[in-house]
C-alpha positions in Angstrom: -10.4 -36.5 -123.3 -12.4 -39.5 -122.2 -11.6 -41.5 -125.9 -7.9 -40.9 -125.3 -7.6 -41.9 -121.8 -9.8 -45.3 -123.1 -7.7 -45.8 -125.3 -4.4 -45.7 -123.4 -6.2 -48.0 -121.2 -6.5 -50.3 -123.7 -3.5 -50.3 -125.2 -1.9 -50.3 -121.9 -3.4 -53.6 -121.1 -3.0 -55.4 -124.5 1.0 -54.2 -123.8 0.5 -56.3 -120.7 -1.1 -59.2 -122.1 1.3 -59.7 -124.9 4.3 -59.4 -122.5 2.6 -62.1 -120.4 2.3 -63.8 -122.8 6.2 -64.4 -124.1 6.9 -65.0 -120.0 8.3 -67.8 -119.5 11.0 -69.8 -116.5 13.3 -72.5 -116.9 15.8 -73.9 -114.6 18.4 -76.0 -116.0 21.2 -78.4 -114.7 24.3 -79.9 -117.1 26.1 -81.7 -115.0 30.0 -81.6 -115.3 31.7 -83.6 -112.9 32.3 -85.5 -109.6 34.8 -83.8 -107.4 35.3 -85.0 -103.4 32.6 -86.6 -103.8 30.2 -83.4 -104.6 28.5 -83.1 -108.1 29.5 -79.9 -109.6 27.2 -78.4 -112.8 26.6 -75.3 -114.7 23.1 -74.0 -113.9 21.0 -71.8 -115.4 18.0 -69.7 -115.0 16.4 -68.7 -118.3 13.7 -66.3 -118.2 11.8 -65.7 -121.3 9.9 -62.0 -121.8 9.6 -59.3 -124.1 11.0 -55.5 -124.8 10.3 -52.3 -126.3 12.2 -50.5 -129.3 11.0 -46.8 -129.0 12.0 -46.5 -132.5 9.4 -48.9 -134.0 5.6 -48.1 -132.5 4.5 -51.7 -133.1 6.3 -53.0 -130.2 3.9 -51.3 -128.0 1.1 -53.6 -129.0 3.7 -56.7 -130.3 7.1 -56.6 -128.0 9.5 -58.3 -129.3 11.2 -61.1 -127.6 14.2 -61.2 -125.3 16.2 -63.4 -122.8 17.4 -63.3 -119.3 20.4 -66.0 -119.0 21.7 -66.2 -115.4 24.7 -68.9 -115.2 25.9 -70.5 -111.3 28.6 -73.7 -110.4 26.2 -75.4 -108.7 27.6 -78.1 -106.1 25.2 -81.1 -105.4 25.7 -83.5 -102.8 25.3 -87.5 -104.2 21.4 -87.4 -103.4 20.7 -84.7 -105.5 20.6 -81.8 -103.2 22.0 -78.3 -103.6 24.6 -77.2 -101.5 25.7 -73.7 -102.7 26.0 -72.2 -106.0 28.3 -69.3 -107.2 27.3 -66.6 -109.8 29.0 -67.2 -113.1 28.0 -64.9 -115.9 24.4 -63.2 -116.7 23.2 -62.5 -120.6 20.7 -60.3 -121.8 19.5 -61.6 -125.2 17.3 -59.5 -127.7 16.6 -61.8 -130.0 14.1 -65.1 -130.9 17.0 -67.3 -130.1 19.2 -68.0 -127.1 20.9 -70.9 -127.8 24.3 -69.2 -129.1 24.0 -67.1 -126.2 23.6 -70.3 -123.7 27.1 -71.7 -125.6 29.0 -68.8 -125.3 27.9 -68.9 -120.9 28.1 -73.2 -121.3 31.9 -72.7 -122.9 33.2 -70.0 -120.2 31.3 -72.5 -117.0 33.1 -75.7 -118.4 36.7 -73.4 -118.4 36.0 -72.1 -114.6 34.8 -75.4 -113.7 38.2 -77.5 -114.8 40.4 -74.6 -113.3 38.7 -75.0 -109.9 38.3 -78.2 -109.7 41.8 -80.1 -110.2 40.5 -83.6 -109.1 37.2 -83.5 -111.3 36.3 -86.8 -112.5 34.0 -85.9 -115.6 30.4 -86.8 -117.1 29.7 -88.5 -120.0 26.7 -87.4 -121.6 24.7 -91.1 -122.3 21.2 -90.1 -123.6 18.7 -87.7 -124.2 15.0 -87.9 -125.4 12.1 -85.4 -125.9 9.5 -86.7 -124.5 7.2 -83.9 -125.7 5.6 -83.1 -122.3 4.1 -86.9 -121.0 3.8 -88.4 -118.3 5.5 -91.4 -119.1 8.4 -91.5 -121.3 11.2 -94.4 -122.5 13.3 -94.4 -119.3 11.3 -91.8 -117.0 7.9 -91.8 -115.4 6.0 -88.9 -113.4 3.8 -90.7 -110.9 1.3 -88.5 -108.1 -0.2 -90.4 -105.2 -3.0 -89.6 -104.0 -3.0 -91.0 -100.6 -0.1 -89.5 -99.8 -0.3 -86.4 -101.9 3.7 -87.3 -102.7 5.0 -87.2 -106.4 7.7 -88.8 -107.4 9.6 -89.9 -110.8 10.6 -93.4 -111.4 13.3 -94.7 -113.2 14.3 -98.4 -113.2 11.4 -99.8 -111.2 13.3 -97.4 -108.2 10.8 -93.7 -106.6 12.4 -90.7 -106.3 10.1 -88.3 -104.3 10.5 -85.0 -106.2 11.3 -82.8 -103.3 11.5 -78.9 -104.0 13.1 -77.7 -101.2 16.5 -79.9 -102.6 16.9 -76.4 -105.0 17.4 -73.1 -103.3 15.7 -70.3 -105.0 13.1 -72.3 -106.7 10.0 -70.2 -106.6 11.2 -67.0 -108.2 8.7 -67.3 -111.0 5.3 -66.0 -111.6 4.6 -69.2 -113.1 5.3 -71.7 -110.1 3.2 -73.6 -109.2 3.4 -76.1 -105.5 1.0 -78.9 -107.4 2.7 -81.1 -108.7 0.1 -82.8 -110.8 0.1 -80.1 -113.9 3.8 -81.1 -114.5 4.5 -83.1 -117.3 7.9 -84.5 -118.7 9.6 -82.4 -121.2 13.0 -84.5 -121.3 14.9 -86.7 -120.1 19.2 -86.9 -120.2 21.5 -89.5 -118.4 25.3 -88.9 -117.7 28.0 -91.6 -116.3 31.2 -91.8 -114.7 33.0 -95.3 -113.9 31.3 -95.1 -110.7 27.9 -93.2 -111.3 25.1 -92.4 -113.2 22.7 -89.2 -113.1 19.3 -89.0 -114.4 17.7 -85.7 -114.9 14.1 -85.5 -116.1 13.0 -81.6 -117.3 9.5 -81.3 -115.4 7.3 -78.2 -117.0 3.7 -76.8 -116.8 2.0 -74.4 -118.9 -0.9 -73.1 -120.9 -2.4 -75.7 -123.4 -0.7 -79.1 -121.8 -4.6 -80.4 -120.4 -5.8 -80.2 -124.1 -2.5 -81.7 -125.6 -2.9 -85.0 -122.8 -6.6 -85.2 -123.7 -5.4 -85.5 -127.3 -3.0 -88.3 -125.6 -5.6 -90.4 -123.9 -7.5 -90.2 -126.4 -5.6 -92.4 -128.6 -2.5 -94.2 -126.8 -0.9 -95.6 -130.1 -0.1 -92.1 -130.9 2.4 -92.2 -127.4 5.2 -94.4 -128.8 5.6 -91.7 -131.4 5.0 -88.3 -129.4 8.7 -89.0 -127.6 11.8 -88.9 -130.4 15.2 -88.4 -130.3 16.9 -85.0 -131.0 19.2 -85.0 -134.2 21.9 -82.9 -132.3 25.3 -84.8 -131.0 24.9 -85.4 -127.5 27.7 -87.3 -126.7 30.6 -85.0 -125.3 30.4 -82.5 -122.5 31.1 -79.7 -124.7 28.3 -80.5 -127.0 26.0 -81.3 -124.1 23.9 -78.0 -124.1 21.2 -77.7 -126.1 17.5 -75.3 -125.9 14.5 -77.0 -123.8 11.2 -76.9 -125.5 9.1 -73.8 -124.1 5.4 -73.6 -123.2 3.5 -69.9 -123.0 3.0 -69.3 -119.2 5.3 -72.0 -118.4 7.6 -73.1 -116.0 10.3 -75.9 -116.0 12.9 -77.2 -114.0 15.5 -80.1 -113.9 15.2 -82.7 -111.4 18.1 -84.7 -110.5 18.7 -88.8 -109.5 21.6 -89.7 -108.8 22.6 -93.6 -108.6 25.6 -95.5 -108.1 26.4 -98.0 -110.6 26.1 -101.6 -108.7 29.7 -103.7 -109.0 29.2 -107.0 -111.4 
C-alpha cells in the first residue's frame, strides 16, 4: 500500500512539473487603426499549457500541448494607454501550433473592427525584427535606472517609462513578474498612418535568458547577428499577424509608443 501511494505521489508531481513546464503567457497588440482620435487593435492573450488524452497513458507523465487564445478590440488613447476593451472571440487549441488558429481570430477582429468603426484611418505595417531576447536591438533599447528604479525603452534618442498600470488585467499570469530588469526584448514592429507612427517592442522573461545574455556579453560581435529579420511578408494589415518567440516559464507583453510624425 505504501509503494502504490509513493508512487502516485510521484507521478502526481512529475504530471505537475511537466505541465509547468509548457506554461507559458503572452499579451499581444496589432494595431489596426486611428479612429476619433483613439487607437483601436486586436489583442490577445495567449496562454501556453498542456492536456490529458485518457486514451493514451503517456500523457500522464508527457501532456501534450495546448493553447488558450482570448481575442479583445482594444481602444488606446494617443499615449499608449488602455481605455476599454471588448471580448472578441476565445480558442482552445490542442495542438503544437497556434498560428492558424491566431489567423482565423486576426481575420474575424479586422472584419468587426472595419464594421464598427466607419471613420478608421488604418495602419501600415513598416517593420518588424527579432531581436532574439536583448537588450538592445536595431531601433529599440531596454534601459533600467537605478537611481530611480524606473525602466524605460528608448527609441530615437526619446524615453518612454514602461508603465504597467497603462494595461488593465496585466498580472493574470503565474509568470509576472513587477522587476523589470529580467525583461529582455523579443521584437520589435512599427506601423504608420499619414499622421502617426507606433512602436511596439515585445518585452519577455523566462527560464534560461541570464545564461543566453552571459553568452552575449561574452562576446559582443556575436550581437549584430543575434537580431534578424523574419522571412514572412509584413507589409499589409492582413498579413500583419504572426507567432512570438516563446520561453519555458515565460511571460511577454507588448508595449506601445506612440509618436506623431513631425510636419517638414
Amino acid at each position: 500500500m505504501k509503494m502504490k501511494f509513493t508512487l502516485l505521489l510521484y507521478f502526481s508531481l512529475y504530471a505537475s512539473v511537466s505541465f509547468a513546464c509548457l506554461s507559458t503567457t503572452q499579451f499581444k497588440i496589432f494595431p489596426i487603426g486611428i479612429s476619433n482620435s483613439k487607437i483601436i487593435t486586436f489583442d490577445v492573450y495567449i496562454y501556453r499549457g498542456g492536456y490529458i488524452d485518457k486514451k493514451n497513458t503517456d500523457d500522464f507523465v508527457f501532456p501534450k500541448t495546448s493553447w488558450s487564445l482570448k481575442s479583445f478590440i482594444g481602444i488606446y488613447d494617443l499615449n499608449g494607454k488602455l481605455i476599454s476593451k471588448e471580448a472578441l472571440d476565445v480558442s482552445e487549441i490542442r495542438k503544437d501550433e497556434y498560428l492558424k488558429g491566431l489567423k482565423i481570430s486576426y481575420k474575424k477582429g479586422i472584419q468587426t473592427i472595419k464594421s464598427k468603426f466607419k471613420n478608421l484611418t488604418f495602419f501600415e505595417p513598416e517593420y518588424i525584427s527579432f531581436c532574439n531576447f536583448q537588450k538592445k536591438c536595431e531601433i529599440l533599447e531596454i534601459i533600467h535606472t537605478k537611481k530611480t528604479q524606473k525602466n524605460f525603452l528608448i527609441y530615437q534618442n526619446k524615453k518612454q517609462l514602461i508603465n504597467l498600470n497603462r494595461f488593465k488585467e496585466f498580472k493574470r499570469s503565474m509568470q509576472y513578474s513587477d522587476d523589470l530588469t529580467s525583461y529582455y526584448i523579443s521584437s520589435t514592429r512599427t506601423y504608420k498612418t499619414d499622421k502617426f507612427e507606433i512602436v511596439i517592442g515585445h518585452l519577455q522573461n523566462g527560464q534560461g535568458l541570464s545564461t543566453h545574455q552571459t553568452s552575449i556579453n561574452k562576446n559582443n560581435s556575436e550581437n549584430n547577428k543575434l537580431e534578424n529579420k523574419p522571412d514572412f511578408e509584413f507589409n499589409k494589415l492582413e498579413n500583419a499577424v504572426y507567432k512570438e518567440p516563446l520561453l519555458h516559464h515565460a511571460y511577454g507583453f507588448d508595449f506601445l509608443i506612440v509618436s506623431k510624425k513631425q510636419k517638414r
